[in-house]
N, C-alpha and C positions, 0 to 999 in steps of 0.2 A: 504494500500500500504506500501510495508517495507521502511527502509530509512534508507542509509548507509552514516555518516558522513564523508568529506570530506575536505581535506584540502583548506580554505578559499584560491582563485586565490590568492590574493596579497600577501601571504605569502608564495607563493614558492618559494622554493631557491634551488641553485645547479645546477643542471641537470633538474629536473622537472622547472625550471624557463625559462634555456635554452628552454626547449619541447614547452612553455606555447606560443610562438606568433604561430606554427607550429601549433599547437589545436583551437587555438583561430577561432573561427566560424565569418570569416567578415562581415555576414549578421549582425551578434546580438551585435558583439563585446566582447562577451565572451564564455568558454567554457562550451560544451552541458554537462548534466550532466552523460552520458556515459563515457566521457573523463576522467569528475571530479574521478569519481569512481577507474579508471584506474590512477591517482594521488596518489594513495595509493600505488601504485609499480609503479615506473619510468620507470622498463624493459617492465612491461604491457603496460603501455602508448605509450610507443616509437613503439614496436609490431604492436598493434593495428593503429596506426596511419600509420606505414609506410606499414602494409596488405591493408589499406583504399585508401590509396595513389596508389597501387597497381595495384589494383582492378579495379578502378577507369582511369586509365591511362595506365594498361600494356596490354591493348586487342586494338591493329590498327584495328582489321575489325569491332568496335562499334564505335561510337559517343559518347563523353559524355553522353549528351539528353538520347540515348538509353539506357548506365548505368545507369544514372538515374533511369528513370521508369523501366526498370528491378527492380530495387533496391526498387520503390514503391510499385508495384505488390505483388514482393514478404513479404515484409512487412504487407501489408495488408493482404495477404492470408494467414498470421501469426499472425494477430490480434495484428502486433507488431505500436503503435504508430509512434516510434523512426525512 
């Protein structure tokens, strides 16, 4: 598996420290290593987070729930963990 270094959470500063409660996954208490990755450009991070946020929230005729498992489905029928 490859593995792309990351700026350790506690040391972000700036903008990406700003980003960092906005990513932060409340289940776990810290950020998924997708996010982290996207820590490496601040403009990626923010992108991604607010496409998520999106997604997620900008369809009234879904449910959450239903985003959800849409969002599991397809994952899996992508062999994607994440």
């Amino acid at each position: 598996m490859p593995y792309i270094e990351t700026p350790p959470e506690d040391e972000w500063e700036g903008e990406l420290a700003d980003l960092r409660s906005r990513v932060t996954d409340p289940r776990w208490g810290r950020v998924d290593w997708i996010m982290r990755i996207h820590a490496l450009d601040v403009g990626s991070l923010d992108a991604h987070d607010r496409l998520y946020r999106q997604a997620m929230s900008g369809t009234s005729g879904l449910r959450k729930v239903d985003r959800e498992m849409i969002a599991l489905i397809v994952s899996q029928a992508n062999d994607c963990h994440y």
